[in-house]
C-alpha positions as CSV (number, residue, x, y, z in Angstrom):
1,X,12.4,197.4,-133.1
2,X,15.3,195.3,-133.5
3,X,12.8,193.0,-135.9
4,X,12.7,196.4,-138.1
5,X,16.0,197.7,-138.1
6,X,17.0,193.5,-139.6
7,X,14.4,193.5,-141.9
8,X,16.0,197.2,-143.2
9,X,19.6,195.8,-143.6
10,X,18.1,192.7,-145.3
11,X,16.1,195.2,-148.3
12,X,19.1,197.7,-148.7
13,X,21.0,194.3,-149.1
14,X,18.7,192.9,-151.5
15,X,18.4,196.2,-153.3
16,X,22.7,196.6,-153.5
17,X,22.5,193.0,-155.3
18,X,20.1,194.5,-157.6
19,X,22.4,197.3,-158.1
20,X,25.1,195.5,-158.3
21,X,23.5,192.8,-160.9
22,X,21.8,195.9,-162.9
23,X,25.5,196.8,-163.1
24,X,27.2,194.0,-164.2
25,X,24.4,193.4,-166.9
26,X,24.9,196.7,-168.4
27,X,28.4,196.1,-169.0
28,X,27.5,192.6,-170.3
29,X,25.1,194.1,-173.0
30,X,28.0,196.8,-173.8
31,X,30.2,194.8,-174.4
32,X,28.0,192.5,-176.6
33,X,27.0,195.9,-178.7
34,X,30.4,196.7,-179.1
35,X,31.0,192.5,-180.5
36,X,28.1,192.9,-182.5
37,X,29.8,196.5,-184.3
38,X,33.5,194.5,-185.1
39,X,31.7,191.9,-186.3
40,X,29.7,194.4,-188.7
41,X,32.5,196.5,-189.7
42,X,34.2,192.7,-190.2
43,X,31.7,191.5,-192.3
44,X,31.6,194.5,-194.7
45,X,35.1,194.7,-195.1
46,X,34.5,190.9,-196.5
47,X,31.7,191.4,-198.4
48,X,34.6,194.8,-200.0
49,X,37.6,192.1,-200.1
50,X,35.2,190.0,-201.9
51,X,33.6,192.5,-204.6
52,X,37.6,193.2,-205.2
53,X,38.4,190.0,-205.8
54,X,35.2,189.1,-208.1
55,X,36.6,192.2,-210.1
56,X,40.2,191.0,-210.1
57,X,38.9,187.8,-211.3
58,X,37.0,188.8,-214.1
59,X,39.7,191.1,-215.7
60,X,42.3,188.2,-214.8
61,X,39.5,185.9,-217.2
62,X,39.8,189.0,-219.8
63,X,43.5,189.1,-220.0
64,X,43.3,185.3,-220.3
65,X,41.2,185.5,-223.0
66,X,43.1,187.6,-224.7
67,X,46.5,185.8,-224.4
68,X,45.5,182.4,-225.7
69,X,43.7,184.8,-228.8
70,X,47.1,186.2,-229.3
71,X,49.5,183.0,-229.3
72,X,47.1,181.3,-231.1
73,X,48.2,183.2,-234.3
74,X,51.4,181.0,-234.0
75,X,52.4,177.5,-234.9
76,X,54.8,175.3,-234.2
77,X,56.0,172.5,-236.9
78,X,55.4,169.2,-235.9
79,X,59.2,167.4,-235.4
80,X,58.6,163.9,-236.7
81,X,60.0,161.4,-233.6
């Protein structure tokens, strides 16, 4: 009987690891889903920053454009050195 009652202890130990491993893995994997989100929400505020800036860019190129149109209506005299 004593043989019985060990091998009993022995199980519900076995299965309280299991619990207790079944436990820390679940807050493993949640915390992992919950990386996995910032680094989504990270990566499209990028992908936003960098759709701004391609804009900004391109009207920063127009506005370029259209300075060197507009000074190059003047000229300068040449000084002779």
């Amino acid at each position: 009987m004593p043989e019985v009652v060990a091998s009993i202890r022995r199980v519900t130990d076995i299965v309280a690891e299991i619990s207790a491993a079944s436990s820390e893995q679940s807050t493993g994997v949640a915390q992992i889903g919950e990386a996995v989100s910032q680094m989504d929400q990270a990566t499209q505020q990028t992908a936003a920053l960098v759709e701004e800036s391609a804009a900004a860019a391109e009207s920063l190129r127009g506005h370029a454009h259209k300075l060197a149109d507009t000074v190059a209506v003047f000229q300068l005299a040449r000084v002779a050195a």
